[in-house]
FIKOL-689567 format. One record per residue (C-alpha): residue in three letters; residue number from 1; x, y, z. Coordinates in Angstrom, 3 decimals. Last residue first. Layout:
> ALA:NUM:X:Y:Z
...
END
This chain:
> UNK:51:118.307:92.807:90.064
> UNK:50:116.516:90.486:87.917
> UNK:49:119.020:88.655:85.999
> UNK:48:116.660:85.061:85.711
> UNK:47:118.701:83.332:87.724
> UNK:46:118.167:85.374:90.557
> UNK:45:114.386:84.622:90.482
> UNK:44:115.365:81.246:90.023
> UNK:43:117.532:81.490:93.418
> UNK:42:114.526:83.044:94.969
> UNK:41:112.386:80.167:94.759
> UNK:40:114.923:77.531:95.632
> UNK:39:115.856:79.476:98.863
> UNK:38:112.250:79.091:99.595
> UNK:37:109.773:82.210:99.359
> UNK:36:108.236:83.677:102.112
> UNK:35:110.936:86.236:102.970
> UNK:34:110.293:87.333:99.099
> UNK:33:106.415:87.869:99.975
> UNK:32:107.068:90.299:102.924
> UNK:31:110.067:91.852:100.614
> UNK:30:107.681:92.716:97.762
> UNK:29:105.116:94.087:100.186
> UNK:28:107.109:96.540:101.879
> UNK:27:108.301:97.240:98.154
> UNK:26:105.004:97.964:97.139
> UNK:25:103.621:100.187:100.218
> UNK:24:107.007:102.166:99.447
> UNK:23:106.713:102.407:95.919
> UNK:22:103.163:103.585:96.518
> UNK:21:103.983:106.639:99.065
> UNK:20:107.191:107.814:96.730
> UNK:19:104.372:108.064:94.115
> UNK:18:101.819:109.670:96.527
> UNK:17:104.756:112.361:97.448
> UNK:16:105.317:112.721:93.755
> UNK:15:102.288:113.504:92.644
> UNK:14:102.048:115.855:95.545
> UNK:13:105.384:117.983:94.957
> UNK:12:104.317:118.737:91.009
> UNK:11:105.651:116.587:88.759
> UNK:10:107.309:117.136:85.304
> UNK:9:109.205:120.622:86.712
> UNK:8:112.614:119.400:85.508
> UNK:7:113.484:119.558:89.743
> UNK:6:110.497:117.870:90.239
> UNK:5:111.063:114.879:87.523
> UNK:4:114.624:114.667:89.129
> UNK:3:113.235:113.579:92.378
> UNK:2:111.247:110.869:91.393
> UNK:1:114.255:109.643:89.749
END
């Protein structure tokens, strides 16, 4: 996505090198706290169509 926002000329290369740098700080974090979770926890996370 980030990607096709350059290409339509929406971002310029460095607003989207510090976007693609905070969706990968926030995923690494996202997973870290999902390992943590109980198989209980994540199955209502599931549940809830979150994909």
């Amino acid at each position: 996505m980030v990607h096709a926002t350059i290409q339509a000329g929406l971002l310029g290369q460095s607003a989207s090198q510090r976007i693609l740098a905070r969706l990968a700080h926030d995923t690494s974090a996202a997973m870290v706290h999902a390992q943590d979770l109980s198989d209980t926890q994540r199955e209502a996370i599931g549940s809830l169509g979150v994909n």
